[in-house]
C-alpha atoms as an extended CHARMM CRD file, in Angstrom:
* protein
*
       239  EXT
         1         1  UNK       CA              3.4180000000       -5.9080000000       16.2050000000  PROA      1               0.0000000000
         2         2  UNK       CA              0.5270000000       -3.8910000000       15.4010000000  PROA      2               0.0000000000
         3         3  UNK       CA             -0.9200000000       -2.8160000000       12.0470000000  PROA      3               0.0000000000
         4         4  UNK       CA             -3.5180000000       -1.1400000000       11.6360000000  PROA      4               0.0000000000
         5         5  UNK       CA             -5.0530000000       -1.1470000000       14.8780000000  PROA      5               0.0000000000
         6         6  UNK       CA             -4.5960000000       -5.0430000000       14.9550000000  PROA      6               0.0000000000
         7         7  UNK       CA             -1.8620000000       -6.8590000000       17.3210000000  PROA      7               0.0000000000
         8         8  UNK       CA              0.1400000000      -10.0520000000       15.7440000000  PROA      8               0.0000000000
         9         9  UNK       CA              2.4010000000      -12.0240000000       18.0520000000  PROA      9               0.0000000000
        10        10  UNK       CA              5.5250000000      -12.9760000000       15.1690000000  PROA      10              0.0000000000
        11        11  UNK       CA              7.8120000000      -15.0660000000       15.7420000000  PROA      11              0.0000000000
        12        12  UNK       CA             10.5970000000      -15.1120000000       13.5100000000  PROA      12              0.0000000000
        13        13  UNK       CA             13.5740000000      -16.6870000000       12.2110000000  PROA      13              0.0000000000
        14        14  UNK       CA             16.1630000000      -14.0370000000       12.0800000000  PROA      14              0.0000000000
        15        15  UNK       CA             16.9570000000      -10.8710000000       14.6100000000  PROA      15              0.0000000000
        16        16  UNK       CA             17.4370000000       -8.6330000000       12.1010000000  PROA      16              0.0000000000
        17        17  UNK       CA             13.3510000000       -8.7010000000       11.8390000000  PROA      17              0.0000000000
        18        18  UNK       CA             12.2490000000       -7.0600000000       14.7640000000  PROA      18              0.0000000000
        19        19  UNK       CA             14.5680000000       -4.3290000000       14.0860000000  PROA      19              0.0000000000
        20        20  UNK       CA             13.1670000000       -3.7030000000       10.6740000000  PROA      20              0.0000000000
        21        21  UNK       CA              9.3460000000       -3.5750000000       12.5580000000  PROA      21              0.0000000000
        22        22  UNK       CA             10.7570000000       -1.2550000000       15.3900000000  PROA      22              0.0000000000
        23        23  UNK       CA              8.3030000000        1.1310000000       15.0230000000  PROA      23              0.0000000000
        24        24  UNK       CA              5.3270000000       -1.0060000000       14.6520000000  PROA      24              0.0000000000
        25        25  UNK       CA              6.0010000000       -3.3030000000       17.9180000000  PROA      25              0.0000000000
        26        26  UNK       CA              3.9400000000       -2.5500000000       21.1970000000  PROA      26              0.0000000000
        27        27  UNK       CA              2.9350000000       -4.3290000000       24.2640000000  PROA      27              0.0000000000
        28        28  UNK       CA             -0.7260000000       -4.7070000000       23.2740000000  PROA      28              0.0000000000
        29        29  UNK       CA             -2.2700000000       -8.3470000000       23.9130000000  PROA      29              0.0000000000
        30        30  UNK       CA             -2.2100000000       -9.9060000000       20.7100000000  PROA      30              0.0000000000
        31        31  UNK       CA             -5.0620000000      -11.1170000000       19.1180000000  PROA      31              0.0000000000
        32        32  UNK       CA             -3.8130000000      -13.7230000000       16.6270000000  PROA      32              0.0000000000
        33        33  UNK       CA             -0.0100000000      -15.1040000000       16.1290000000  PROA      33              0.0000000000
        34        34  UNK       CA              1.9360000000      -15.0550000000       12.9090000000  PROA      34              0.0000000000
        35        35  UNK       CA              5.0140000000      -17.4860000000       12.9080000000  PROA      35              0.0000000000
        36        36  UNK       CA              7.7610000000      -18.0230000000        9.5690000000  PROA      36              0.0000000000
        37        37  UNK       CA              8.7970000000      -21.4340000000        8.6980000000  PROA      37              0.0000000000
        38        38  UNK       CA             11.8780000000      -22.2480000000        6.9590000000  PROA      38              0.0000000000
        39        39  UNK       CA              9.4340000000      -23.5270000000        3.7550000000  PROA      39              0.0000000000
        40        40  UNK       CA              7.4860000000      -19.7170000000        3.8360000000  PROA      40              0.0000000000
        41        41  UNK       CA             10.8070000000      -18.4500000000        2.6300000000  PROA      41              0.0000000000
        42        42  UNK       CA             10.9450000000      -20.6450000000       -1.0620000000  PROA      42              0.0000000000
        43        43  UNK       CA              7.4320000000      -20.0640000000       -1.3730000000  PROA      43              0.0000000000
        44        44  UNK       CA              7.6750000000      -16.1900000000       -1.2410000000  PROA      44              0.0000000000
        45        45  UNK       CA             10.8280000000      -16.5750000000       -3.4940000000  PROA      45              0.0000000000
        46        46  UNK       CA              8.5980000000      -18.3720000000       -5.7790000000  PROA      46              0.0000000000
        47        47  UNK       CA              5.5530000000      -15.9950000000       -5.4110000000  PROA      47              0.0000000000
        48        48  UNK       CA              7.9070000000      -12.5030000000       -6.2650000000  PROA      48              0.0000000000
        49        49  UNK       CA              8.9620000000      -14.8190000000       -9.3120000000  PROA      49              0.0000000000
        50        50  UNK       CA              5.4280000000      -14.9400000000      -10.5660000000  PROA      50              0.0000000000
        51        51  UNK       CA              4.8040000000      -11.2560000000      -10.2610000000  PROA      51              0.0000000000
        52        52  UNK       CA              8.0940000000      -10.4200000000      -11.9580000000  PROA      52              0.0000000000
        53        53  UNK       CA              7.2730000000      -12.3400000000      -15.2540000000  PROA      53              0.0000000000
        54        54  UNK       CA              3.3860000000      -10.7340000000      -15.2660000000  PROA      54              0.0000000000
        55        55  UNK       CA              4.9380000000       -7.8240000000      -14.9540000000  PROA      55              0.0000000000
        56        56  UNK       CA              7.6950000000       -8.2260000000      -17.6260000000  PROA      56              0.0000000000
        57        57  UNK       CA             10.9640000000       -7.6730000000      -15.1750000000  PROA      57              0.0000000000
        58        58  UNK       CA             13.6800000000       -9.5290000000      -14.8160000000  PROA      58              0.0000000000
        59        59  UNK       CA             14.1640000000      -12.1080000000      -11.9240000000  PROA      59              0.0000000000
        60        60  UNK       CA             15.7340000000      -10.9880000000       -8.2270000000  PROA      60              0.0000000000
        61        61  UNK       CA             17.1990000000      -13.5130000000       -5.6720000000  PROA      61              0.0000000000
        62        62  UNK       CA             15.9210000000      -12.0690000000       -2.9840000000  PROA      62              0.0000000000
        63        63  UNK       CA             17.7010000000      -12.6350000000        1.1500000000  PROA      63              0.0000000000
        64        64  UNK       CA             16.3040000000      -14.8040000000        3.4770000000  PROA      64              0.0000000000
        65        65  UNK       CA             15.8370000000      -12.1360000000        5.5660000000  PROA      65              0.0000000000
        66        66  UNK       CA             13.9880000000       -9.7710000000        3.0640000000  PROA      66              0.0000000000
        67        67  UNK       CA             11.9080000000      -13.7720000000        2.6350000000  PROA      67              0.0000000000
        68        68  UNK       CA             10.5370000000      -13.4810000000        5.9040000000  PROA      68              0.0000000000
        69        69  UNK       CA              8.9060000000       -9.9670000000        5.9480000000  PROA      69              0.0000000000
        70        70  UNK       CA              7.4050000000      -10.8420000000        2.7380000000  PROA      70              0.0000000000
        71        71  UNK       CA              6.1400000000      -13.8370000000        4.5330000000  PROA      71              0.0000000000
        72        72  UNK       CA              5.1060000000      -11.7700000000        7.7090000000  PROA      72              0.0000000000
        73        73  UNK       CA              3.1830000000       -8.9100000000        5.3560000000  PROA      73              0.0000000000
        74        74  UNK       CA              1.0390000000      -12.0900000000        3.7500000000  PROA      74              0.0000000000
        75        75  UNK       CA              0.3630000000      -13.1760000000        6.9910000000  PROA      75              0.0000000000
        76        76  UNK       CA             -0.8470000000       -9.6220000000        8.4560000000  PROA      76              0.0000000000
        77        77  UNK       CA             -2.7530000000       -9.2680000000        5.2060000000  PROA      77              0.0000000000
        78        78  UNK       CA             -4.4110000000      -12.2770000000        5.0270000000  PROA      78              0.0000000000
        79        79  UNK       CA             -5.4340000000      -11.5910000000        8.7890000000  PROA      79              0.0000000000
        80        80  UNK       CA             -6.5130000000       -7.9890000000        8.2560000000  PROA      80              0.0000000000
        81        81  UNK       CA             -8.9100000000       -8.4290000000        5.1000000000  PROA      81              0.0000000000
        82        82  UNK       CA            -11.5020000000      -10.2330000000        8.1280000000  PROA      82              0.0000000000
        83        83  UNK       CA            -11.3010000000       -6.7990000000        9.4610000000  PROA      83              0.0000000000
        84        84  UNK       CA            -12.0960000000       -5.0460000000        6.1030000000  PROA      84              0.0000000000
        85        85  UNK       CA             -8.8630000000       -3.8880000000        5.4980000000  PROA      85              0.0000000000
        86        86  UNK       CA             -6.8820000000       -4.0780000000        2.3720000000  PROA      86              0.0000000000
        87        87  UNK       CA             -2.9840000000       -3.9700000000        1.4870000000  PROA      87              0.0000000000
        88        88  UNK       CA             -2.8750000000       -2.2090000000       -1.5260000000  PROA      88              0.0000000000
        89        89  UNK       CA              0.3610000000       -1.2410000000       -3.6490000000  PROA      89              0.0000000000
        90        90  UNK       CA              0.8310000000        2.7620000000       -4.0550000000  PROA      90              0.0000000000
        91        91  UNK       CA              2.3240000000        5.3670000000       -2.8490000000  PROA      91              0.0000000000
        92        92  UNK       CA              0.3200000000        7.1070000000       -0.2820000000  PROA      92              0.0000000000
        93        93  UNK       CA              1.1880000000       10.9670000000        1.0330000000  PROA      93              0.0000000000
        94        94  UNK       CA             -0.9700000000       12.7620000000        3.4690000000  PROA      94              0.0000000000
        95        95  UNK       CA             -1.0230000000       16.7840000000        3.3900000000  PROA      95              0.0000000000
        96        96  UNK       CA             -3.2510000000       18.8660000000        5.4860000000  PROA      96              0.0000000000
        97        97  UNK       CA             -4.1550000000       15.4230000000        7.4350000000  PROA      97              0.0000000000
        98        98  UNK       CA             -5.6300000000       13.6080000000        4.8410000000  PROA      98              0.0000000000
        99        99  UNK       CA             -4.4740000000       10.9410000000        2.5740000000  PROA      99              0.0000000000
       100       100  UNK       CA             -3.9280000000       10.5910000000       -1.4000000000  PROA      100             0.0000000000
       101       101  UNK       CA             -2.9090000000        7.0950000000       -2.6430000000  PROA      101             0.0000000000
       102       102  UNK       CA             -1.2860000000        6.7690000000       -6.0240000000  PROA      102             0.0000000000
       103       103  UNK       CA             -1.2070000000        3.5460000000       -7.6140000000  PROA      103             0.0000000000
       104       104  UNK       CA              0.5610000000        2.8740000000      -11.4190000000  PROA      104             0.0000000000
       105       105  UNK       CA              2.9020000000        0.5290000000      -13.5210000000  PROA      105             0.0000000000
       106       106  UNK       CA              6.3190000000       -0.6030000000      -11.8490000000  PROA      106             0.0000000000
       107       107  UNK       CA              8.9410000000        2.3120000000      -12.8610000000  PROA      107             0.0000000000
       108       108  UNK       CA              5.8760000000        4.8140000000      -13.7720000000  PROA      108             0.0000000000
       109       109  UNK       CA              6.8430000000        7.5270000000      -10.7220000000  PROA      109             0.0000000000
       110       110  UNK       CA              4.7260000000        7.1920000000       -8.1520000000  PROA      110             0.0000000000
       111       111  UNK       CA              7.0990000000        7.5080000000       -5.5460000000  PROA      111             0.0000000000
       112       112  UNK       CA              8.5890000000       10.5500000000       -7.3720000000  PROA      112             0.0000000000
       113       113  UNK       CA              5.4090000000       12.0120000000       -7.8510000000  PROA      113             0.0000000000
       114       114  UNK       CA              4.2510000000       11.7200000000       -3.9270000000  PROA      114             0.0000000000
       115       115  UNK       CA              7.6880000000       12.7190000000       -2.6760000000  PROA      115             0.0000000000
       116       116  UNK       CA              7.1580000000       16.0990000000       -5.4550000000  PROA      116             0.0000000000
       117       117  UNK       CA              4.5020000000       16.4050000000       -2.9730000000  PROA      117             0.0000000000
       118       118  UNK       CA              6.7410000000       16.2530000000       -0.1230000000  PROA      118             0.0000000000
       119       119  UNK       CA              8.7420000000       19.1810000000       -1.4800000000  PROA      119             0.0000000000
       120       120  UNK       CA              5.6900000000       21.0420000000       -2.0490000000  PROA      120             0.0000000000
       121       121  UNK       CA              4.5500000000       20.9150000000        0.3960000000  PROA      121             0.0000000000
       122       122  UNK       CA              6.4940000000       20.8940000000        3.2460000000  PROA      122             0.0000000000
       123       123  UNK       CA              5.4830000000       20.6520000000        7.2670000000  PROA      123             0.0000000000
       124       124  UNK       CA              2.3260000000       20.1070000000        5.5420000000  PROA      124             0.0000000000
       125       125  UNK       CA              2.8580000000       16.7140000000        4.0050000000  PROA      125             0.0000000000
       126       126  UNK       CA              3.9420000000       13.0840000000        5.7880000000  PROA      126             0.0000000000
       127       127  UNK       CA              4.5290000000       10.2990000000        3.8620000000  PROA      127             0.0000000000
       128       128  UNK       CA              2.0640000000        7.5610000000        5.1450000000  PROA      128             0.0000000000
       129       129  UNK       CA              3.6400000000        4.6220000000        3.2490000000  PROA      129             0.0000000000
       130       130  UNK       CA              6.0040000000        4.7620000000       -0.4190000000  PROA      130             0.0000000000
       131       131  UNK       CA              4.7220000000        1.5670000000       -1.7710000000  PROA      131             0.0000000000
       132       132  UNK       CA              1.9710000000       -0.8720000000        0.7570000000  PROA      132             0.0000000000
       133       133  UNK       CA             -0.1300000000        0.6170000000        3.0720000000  PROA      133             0.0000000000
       134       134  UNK       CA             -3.2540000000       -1.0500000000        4.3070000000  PROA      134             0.0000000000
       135       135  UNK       CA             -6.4070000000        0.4540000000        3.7140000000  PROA      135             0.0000000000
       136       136  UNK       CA             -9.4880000000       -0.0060000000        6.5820000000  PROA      136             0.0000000000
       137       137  UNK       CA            -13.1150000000        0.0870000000        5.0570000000  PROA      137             0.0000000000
       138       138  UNK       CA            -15.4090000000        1.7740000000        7.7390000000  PROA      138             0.0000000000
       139       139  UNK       CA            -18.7040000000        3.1300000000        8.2970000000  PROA      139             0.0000000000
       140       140  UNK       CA            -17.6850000000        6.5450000000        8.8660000000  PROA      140             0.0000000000
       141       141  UNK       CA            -14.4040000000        6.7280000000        6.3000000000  PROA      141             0.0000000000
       142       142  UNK       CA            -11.9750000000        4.7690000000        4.3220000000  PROA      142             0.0000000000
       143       143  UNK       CA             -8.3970000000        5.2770000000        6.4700000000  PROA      143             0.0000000000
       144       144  UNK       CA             -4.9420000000        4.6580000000        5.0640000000  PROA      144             0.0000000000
       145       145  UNK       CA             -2.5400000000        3.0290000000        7.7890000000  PROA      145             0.0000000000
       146       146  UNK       CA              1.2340000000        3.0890000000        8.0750000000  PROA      146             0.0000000000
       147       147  UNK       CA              2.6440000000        0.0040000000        7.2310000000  PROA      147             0.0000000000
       148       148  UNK       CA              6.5910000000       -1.3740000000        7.9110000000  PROA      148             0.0000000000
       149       149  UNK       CA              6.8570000000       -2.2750000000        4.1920000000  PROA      149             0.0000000000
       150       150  UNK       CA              7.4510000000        0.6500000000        2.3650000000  PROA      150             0.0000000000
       151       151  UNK       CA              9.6950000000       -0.1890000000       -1.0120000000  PROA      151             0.0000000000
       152       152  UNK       CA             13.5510000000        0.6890000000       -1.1520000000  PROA      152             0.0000000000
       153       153  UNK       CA             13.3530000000        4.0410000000        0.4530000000  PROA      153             0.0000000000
       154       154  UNK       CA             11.5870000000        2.9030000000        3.6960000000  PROA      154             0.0000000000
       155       155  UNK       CA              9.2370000000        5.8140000000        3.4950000000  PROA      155             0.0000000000
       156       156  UNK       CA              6.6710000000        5.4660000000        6.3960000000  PROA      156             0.0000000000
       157       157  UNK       CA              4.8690000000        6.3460000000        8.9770000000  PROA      157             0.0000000000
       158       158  UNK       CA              2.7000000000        4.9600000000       11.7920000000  PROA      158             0.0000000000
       159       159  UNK       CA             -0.2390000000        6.7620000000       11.6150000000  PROA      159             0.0000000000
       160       160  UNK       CA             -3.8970000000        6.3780000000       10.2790000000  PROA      160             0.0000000000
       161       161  UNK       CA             -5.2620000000        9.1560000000        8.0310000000  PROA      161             0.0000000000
       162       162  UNK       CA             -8.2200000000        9.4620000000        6.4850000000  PROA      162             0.0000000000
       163       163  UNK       CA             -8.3430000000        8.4950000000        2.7480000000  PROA      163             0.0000000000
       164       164  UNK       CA             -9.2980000000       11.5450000000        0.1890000000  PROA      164             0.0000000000
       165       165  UNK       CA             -8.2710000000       10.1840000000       -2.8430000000  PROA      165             0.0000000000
       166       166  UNK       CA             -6.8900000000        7.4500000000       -5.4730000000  PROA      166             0.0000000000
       167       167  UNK       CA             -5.6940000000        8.2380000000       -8.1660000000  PROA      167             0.0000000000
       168       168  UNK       CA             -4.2390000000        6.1940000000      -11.2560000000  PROA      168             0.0000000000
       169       169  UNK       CA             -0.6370000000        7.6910000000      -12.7420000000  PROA      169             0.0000000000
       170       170  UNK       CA              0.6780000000        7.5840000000      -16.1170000000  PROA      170             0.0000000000
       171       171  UNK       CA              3.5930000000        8.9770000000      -17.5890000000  PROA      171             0.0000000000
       172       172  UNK       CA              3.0350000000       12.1960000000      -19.6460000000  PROA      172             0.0000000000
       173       173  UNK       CA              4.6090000000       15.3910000000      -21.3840000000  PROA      173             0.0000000000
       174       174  UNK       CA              1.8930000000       17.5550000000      -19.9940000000  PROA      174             0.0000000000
       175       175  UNK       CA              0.0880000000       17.3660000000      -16.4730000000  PROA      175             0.0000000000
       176       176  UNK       CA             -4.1050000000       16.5010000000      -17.2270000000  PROA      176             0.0000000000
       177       177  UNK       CA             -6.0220000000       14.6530000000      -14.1320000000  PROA      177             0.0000000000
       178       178  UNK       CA             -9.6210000000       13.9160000000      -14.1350000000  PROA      178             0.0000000000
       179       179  UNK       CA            -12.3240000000       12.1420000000      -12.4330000000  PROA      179             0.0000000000
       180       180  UNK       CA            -12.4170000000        8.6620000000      -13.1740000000  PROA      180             0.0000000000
       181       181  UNK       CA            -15.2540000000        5.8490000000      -12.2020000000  PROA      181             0.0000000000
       182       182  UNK       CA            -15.6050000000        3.6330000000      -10.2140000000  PROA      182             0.0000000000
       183       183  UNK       CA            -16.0460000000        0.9140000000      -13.5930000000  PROA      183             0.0000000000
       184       184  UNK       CA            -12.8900000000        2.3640000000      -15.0590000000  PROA      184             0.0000000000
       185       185  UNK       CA            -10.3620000000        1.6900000000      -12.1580000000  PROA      185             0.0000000000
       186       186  UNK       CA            -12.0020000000       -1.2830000000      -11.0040000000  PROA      186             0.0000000000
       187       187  UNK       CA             -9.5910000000       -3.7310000000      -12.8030000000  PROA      187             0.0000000000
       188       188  UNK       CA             -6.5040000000       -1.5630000000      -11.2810000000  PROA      188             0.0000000000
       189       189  UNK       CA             -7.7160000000       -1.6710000000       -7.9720000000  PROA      189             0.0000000000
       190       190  UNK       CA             -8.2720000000       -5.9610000000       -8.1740000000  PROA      190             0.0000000000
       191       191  UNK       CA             -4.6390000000       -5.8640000000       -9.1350000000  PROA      191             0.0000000000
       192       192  UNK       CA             -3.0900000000       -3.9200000000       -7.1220000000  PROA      192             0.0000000000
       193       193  UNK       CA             -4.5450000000       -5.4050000000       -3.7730000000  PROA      193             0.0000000000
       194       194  UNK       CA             -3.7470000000       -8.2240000000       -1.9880000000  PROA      194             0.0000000000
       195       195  UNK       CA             -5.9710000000      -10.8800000000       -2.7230000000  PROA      195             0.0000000000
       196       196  UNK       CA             -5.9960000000      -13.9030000000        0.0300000000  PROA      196             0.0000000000
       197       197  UNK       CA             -5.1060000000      -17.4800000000       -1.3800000000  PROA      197             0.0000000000
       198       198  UNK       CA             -7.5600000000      -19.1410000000        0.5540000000  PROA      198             0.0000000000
       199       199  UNK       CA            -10.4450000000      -19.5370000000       -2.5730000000  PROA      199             0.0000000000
       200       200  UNK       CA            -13.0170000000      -18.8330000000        0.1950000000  PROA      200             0.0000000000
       201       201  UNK       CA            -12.0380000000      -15.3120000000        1.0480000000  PROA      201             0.0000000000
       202       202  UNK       CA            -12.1750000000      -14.2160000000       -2.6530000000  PROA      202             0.0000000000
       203       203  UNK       CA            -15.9960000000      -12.8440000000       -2.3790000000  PROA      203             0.0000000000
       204       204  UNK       CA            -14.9950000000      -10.9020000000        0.8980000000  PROA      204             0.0000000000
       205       205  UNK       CA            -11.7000000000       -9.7700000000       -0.7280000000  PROA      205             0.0000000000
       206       206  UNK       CA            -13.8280000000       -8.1170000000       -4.1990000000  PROA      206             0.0000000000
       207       207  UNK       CA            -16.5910000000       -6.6870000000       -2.1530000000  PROA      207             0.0000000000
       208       208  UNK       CA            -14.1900000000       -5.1810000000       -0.1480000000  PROA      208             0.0000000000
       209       209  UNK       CA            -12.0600000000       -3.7410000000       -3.1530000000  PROA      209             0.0000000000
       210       210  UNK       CA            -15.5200000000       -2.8430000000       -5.2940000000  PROA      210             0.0000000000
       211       211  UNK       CA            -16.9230000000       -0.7940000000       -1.9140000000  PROA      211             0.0000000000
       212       212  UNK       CA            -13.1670000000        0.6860000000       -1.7830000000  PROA      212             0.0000000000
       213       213  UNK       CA            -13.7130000000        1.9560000000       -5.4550000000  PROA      213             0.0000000000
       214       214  UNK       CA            -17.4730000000        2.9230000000       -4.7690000000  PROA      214             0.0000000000
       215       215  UNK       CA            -16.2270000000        5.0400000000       -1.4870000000  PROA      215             0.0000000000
       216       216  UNK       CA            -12.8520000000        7.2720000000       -2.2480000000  PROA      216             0.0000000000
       217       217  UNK       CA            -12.7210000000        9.2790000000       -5.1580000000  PROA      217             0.0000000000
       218       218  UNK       CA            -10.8840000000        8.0550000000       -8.3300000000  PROA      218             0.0000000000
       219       219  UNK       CA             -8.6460000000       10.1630000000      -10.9690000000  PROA      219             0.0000000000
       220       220  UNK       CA             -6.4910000000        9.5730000000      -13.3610000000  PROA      220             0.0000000000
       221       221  UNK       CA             -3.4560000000       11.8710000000      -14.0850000000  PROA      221             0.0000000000
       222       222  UNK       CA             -0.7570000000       11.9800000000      -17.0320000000  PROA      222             0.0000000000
       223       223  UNK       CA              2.1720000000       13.5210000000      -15.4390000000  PROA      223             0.0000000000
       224       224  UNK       CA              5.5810000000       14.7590000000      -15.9120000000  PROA      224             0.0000000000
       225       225  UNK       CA              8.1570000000       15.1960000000      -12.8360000000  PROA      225             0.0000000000
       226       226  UNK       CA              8.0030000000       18.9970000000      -12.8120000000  PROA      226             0.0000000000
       227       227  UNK       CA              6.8400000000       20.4160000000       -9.3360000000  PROA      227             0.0000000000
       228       228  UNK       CA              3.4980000000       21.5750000000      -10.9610000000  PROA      228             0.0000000000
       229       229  UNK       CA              2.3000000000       18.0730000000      -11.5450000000  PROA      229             0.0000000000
       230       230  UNK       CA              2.1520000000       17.8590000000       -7.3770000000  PROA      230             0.0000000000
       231       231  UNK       CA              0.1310000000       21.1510000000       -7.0700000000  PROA      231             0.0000000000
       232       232  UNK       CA             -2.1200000000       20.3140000000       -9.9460000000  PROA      232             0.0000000000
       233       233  UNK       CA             -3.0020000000       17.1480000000       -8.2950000000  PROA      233             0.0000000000
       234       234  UNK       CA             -3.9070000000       18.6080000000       -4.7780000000  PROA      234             0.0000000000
       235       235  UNK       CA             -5.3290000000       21.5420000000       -6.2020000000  PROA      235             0.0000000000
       236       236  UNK       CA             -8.3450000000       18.6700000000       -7.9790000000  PROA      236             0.0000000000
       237       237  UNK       CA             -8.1110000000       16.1780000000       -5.4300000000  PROA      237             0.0000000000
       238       238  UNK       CA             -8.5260000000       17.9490000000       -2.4070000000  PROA      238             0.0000000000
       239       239  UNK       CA            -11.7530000000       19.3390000000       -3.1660000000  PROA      239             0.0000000000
């Protein structure tokens, strides 16, 4: 399987896996090997647990399938971060072939605000990833990859766009987006990237997330779910 631009060999425990990766496999030599044990699956259980009471929602059994492509997206992002590339949780739409991640609170809207975008939009937009696309730091450009874990919907595509924005959404009666800094959405970036368990990685994993900040341009946007809020939005953060 290859994300972006980087070839895993997975093996995996159940055959309903591959088919949920289908559009991600190819016949590229890999370059490192990702395999699920039976005692990955408990341990993601455990680990969606923890992130359910920070965030103040109730607990989900999860299936053992659904187990192992947690386990499988850990593994791909703990990989990728040695390539400077981040999984971060948003919702990222592309429209006129560049990208626009939007990041918030659980049951905020992003989704419904990117696929307002969608409708606006039209044979202009493509819907990159609905909730954990990675994110490659480069020289030339921050780009925003497709990734096979993309929320309920399964809202993705396997492509690699450049990165033109970030933006921070919270609920409002009236649409207002501004600039933000770097300083300001700092703290939401950290928490809504991956960061690798291995203690060792952590200085890597902050540069990388402190340079992301430092690179794309950051806004904030109250927003209701009327149309306008998606034309407001491109009409600041394409410029």
């Amino acid at each position: 399987m290859e994300i972006a631009g980087h070839t895993g060999r997975v093996t995996s425990l159940f055959d309903s896996t591959p088919h949920q990766f289908s559009r991600y496999l190819t016949d590229r030599a890999p370059e490192f090997s990702v395999a699920v044990r039976e005692a990955d699956l408990p341990f993601e259980q455990a680990e969606l647990d923890r992130e359910a009471l920070e965030e103040g929602f109730k607990r989900r059994v999860f299936t053992d399938p659904f187990l192992e492509r947690a386990a499988i997206q850990r593994k791909f992002a703990e990989h990728l971060i040695l390539h400077d590339t981040l999984l971060v949780h948003g919702s990222t739409v592309a429209v006129d072939g560049k990208a626009y991640l939007f990041a918030a609170r659980s049951g905020t809207g992003k989704s419904t605000h990117t696929r307002l975008w969608m409708a606006a939009f039209g044979g202009r937009a493509l819907m990159v990833n609905d909730d954990k696309p990675f994110l490659e730091i480069t020289d030339a450009a921050v780009l925003a990859h497709g990734s096979p874990w993309s929320g309920k919907h399964g809202l993705d595509t396997n492509i690699c766009v450049p990165l033109a924005g970030i933006c921070l959404l919270e609920r409002g009666a009236e649409n207002v987006i501004r600039r933000a800094s770097p300083q300001e959405l700092l703290p939401m970036l950290l928490h809504e990237s991956y960061c690798p368990r291995d203690p060792g990685q952590y200085d890597r994993y902050r540069a990388l997330v402190e340079e992301l900040a430092r690179r794309v341009p950051l806004w904030r946007m109250d927003c209701n779910r009327e149309p306008e809020a998606a034309q407001m939005a491109h009409n600041a953060m394409s410029q």
